[in-house]
Gaussian input, Z-matrix of N, CA and C with variables (Angstrom, degrees):
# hf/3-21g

backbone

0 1
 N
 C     1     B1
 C     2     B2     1     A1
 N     3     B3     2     A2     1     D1
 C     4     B4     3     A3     2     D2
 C     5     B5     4     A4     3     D3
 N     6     B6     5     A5     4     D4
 C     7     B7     6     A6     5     D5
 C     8     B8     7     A7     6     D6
 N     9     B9     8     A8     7     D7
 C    10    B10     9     A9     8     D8
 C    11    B11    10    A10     9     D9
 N    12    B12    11    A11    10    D10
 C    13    B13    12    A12    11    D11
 C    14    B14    13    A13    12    D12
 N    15    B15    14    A14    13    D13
 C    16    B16    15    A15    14    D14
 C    17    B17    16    A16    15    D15
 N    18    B18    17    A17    16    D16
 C    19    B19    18    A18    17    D17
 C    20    B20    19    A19    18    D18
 N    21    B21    20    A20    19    D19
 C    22    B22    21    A21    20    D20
 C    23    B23    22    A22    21    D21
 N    24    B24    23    A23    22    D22
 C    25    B25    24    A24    23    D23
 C    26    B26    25    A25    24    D24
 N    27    B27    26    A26    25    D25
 C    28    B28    27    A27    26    D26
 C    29    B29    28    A28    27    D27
 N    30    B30    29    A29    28    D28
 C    31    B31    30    A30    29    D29
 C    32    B32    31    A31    30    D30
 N    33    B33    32    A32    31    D31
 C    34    B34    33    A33    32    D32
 C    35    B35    34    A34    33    D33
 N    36    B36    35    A35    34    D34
 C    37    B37    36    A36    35    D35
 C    38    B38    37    A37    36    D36
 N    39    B39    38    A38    37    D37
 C    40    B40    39    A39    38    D38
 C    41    B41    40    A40    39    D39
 N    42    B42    41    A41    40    D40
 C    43    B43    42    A42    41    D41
 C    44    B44    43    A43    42    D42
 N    45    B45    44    A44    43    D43
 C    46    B46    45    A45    44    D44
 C    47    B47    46    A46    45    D45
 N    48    B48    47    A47    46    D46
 C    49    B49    48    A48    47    D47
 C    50    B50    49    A49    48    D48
 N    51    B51    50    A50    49    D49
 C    52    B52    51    A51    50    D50
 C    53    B53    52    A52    51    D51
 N    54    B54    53    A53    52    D52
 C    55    B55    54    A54    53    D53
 C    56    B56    55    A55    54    D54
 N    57    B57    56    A56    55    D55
 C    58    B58    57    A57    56    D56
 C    59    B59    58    A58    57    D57
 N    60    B60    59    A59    58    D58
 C    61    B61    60    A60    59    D59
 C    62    B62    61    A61    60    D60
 N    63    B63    62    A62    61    D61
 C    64    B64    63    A63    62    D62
 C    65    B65    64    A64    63    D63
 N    66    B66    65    A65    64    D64
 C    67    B67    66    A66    65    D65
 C    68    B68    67    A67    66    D66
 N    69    B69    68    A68    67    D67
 C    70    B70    69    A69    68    D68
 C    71    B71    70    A70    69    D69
 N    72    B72    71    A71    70    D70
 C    73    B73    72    A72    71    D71
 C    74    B74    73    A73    72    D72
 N    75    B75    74    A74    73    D73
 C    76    B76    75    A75    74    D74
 C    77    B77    76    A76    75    D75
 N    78    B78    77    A77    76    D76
 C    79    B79    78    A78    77    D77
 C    80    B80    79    A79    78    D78
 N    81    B81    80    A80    79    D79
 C    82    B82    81    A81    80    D80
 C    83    B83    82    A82    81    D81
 N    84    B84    83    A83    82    D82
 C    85    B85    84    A84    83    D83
 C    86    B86    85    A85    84    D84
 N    87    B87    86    A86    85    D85
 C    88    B88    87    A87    86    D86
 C    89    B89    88    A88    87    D87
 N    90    B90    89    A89    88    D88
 C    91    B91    90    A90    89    D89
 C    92    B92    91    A91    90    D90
 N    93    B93    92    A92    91    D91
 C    94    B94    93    A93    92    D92
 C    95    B95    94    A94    93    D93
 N    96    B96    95    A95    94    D94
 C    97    B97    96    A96    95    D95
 C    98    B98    97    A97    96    D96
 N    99    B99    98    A98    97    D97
 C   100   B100    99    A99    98    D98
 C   101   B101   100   A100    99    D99
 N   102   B102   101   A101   100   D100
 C   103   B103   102   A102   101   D101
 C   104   B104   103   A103   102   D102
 N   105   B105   104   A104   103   D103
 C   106   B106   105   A105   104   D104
 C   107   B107   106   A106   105   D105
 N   108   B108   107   A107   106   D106
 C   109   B109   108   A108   107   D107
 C   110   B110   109   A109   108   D108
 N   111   B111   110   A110   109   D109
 C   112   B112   111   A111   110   D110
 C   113   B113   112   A112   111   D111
 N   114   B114   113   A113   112   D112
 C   115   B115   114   A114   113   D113
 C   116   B116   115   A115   114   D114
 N   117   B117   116   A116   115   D115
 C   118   B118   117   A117   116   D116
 C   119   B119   118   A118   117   D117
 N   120   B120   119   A119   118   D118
 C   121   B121   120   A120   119   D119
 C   122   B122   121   A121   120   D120
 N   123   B123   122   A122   121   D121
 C   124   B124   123   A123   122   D122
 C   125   B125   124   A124   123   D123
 N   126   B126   125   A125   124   D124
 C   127   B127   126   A126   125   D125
 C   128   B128   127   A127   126   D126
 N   129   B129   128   A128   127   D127
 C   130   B130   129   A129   128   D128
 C   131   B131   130   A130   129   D129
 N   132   B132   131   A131   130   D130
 C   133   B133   132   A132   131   D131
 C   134   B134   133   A133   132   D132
 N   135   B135   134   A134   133   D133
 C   136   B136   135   A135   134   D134
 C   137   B137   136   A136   135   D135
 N   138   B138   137   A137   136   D136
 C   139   B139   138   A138   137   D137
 C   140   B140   139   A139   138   D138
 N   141   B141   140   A140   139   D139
 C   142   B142   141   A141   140   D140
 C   143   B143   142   A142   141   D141
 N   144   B144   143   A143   142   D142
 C   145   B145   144   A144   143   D143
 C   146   B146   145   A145   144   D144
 N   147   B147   146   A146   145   D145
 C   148   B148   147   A147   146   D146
 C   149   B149   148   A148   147   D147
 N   150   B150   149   A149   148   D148
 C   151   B151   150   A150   149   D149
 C   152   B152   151   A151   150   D150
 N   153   B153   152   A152   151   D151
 C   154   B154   153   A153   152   D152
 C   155   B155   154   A154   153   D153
 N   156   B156   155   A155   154   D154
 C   157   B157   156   A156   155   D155
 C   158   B158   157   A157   156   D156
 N   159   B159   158   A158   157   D157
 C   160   B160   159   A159   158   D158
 C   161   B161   160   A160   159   D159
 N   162   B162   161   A161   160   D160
 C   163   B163   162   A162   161   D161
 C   164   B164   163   A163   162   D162
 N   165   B165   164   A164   163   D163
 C   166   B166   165   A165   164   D164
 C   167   B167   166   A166   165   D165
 N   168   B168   167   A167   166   D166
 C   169   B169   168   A168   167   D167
 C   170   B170   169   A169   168   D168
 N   171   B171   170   A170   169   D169
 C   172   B172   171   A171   170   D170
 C   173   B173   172   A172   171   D171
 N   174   B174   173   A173   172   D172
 C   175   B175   174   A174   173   D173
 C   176   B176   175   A175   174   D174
 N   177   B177   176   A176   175   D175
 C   178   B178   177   A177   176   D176
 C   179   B179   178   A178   177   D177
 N   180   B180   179   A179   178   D178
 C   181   B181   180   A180   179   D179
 C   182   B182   181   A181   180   D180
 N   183   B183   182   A182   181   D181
 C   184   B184   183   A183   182   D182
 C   185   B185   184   A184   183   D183
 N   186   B186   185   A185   184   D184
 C   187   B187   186   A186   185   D185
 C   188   B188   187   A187   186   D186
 N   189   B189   188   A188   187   D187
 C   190   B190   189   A189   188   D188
 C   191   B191   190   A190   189   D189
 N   192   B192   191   A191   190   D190
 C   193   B193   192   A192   191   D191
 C   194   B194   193   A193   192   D192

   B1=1.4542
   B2=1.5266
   B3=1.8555
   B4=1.5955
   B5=1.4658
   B6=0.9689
   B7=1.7977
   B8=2.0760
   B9=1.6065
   B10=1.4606
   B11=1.6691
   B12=0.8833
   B13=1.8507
   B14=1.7869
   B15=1.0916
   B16=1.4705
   B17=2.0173
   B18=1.4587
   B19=1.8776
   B20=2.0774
   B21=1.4709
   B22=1.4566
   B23=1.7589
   B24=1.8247
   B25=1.7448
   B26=1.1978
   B27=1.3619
   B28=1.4927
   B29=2.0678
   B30=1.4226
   B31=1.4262
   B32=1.7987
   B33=1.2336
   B34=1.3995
   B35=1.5471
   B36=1.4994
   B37=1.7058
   B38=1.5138
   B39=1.3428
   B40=1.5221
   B41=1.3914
   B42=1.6239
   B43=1.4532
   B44=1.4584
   B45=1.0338
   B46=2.0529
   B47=1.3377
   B48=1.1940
   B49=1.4130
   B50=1.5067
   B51=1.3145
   B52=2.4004
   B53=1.3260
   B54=1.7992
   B55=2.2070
   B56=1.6879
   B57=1.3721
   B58=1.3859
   B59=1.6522
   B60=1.8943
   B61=1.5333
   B62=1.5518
   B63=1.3198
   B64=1.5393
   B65=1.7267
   B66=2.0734
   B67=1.6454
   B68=1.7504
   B69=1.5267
   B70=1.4148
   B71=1.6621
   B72=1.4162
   B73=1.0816
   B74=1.7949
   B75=1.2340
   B76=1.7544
   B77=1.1809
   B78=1.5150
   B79=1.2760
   B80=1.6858
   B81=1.0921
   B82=1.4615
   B83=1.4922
   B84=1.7083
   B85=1.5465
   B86=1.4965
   B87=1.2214
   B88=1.7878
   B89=1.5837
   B90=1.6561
   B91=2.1252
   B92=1.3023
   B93=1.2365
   B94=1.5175
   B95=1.5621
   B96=1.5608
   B97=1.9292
   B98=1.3158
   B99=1.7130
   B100=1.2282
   B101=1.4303
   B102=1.2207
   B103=1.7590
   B104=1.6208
   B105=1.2595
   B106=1.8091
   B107=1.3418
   B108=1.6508
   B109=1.4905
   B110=2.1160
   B111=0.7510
   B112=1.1953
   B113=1.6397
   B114=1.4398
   B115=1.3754
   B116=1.7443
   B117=1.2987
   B118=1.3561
   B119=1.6108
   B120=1.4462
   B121=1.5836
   B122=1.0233
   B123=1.6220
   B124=1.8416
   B125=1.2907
   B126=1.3784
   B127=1.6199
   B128=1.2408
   B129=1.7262
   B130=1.1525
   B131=1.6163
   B132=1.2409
   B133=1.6655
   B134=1.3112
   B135=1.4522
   B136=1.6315
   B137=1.4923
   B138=1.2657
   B139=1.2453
   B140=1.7653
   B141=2.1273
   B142=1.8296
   B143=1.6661
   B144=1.5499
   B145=0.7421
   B146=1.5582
   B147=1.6127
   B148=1.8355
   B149=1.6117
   B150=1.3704
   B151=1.5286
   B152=1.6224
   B153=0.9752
   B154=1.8970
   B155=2.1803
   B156=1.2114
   B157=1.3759
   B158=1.7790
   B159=1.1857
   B160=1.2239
   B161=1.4803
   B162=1.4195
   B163=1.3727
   B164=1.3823
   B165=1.5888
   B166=1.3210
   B167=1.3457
   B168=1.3557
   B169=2.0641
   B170=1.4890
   B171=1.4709
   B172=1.7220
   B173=1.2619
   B174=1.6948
   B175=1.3681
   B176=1.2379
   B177=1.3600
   B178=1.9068
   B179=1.5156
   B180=1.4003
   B181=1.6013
   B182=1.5370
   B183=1.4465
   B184=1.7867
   B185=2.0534
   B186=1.0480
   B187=1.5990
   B188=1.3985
   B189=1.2307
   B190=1.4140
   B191=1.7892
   B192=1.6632
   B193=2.2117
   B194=1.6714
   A1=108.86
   A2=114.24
   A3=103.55
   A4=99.18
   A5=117.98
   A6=123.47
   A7=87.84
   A8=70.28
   A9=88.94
   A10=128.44
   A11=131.89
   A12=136.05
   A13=92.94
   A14=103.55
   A15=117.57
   A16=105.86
   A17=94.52
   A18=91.09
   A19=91.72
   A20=96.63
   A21=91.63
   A22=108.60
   A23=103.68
   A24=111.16
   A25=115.53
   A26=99.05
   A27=111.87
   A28=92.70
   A29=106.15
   A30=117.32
   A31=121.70
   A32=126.86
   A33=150.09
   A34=86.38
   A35=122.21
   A36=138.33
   A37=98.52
   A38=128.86
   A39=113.45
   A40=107.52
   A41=114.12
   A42=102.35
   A43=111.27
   A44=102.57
   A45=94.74
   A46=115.63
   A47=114.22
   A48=125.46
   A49=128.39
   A50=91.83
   A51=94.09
   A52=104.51
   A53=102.31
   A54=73.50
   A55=88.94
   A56=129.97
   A57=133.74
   A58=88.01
   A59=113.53
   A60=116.14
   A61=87.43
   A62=140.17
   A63=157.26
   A64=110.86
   A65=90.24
   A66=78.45
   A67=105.08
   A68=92.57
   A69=108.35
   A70=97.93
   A71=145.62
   A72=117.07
   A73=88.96
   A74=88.92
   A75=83.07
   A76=167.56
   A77=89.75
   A78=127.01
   A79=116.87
   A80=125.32
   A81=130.42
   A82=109.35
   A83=108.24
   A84=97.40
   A85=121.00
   A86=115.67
   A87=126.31
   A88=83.48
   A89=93.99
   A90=101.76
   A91=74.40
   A92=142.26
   A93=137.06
   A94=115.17
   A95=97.95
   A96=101.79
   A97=98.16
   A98=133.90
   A99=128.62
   A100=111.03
   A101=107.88
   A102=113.97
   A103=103.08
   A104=116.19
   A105=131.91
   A106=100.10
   A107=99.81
   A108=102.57
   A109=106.52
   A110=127.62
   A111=159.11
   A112=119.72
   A113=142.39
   A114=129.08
   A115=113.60
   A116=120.48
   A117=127.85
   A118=98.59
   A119=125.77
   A120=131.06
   A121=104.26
   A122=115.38
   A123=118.75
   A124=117.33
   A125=107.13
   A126=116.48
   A127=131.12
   A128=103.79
   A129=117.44
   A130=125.60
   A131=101.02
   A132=121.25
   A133=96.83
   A134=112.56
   A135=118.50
   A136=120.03
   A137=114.31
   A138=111.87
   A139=139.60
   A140=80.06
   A141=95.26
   A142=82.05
   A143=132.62
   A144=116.98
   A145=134.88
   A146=101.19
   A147=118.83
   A148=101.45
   A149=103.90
   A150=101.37
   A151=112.54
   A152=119.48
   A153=114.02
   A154=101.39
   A155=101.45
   A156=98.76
   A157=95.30
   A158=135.32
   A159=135.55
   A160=118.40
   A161=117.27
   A162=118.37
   A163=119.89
   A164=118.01
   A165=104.85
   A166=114.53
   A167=121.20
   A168=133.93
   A169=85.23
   A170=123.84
   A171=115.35
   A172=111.48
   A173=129.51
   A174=137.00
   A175=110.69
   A176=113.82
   A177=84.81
   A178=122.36
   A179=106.41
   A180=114.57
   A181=113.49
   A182=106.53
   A183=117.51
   A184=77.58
   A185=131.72
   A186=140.00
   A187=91.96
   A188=135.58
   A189=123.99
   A190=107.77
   A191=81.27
   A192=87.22
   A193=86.08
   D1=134.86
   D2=174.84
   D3=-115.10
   D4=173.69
   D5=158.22
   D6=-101.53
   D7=145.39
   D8=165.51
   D9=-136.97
   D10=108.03
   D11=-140.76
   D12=-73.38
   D13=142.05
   D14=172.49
   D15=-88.16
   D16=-5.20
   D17=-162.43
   D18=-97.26
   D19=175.93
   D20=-148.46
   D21=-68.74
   D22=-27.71
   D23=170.84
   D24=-47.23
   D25=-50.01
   D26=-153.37
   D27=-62.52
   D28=-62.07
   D29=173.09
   D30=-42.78
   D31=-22.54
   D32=-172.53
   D33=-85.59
   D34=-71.08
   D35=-173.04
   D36=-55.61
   D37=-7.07
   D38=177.17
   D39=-118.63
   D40=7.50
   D41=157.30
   D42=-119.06
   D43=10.94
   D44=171.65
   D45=-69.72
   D46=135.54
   D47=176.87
   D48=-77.25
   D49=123.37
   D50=-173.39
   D51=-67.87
   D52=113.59
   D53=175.09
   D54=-110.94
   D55=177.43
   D56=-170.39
   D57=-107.14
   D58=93.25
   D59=-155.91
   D60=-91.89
   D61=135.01
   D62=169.77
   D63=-130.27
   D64=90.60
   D65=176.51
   D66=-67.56
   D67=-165.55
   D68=-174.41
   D69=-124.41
   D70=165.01
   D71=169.83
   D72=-167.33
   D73=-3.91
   D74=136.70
   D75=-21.51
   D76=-65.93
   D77=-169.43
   D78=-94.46
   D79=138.83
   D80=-166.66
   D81=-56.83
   D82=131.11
   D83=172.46
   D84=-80.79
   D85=147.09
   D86=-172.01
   D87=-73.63
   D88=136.56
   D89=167.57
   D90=-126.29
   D91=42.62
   D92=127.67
   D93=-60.70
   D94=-26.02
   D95=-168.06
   D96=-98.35
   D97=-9.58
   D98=176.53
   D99=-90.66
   D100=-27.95
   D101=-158.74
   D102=-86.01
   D103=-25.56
   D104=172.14
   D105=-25.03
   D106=-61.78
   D107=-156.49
   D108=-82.81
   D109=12.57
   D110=-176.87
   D111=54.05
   D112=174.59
   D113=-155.47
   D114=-56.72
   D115=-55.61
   D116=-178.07
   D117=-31.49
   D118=-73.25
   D119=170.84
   D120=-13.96
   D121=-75.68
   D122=-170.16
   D123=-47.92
   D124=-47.29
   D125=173.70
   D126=-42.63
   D127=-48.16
   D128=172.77
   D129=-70.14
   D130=-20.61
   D131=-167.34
   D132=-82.83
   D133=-64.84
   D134=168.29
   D135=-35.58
   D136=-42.95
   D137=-175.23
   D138=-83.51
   D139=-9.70
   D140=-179.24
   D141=-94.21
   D142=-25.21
   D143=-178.23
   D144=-56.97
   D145=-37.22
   D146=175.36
   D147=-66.82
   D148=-64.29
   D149=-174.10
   D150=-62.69
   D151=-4.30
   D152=164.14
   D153=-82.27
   D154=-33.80
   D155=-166.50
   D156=-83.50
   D157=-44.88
   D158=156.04
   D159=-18.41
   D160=-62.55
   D161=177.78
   D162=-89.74
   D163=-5.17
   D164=159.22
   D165=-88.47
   D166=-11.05
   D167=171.57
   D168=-50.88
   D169=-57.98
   D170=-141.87
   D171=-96.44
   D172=-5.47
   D173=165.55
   D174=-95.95
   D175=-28.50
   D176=159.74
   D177=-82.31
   D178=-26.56
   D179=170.06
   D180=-46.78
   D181=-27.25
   D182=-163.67
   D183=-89.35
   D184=-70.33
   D185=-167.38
   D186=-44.04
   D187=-32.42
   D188=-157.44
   D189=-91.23
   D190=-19.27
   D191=-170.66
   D192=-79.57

């Protein structure tokens, strides 16, 4: 037995299609999709990126004392 919503999400969620999704991660990432936005972007991305990994280094370091 399913419920099925009469409201418009719920109706949208009963026509999406199941696909059986299998990334690949194999395969080389395109820096065609990084470079779009041009170097400054990356830079910037890279850099919220370190300082996010920075402060998750020192809160588990703090969980671990």
């Amino acid at each position: 037995m399913s419920f099925h919503s009469e409201r418009v999400v719920g109706e949208m969620y009963d026509k999406v299609d199941r696909v059986n999704f299998k990334p690949e991660y194999r395969e080389s990432f395109d820096s065609r999709i990084l470079m779009a936005f041009g170097s400054d972007f990356l830079n910037d991305v890279l850099e919220a990126i370190r300082q996010l990994k920075q402060e998750y280094d020192e809160d588990i370091r703090r969980v671990m004392d």
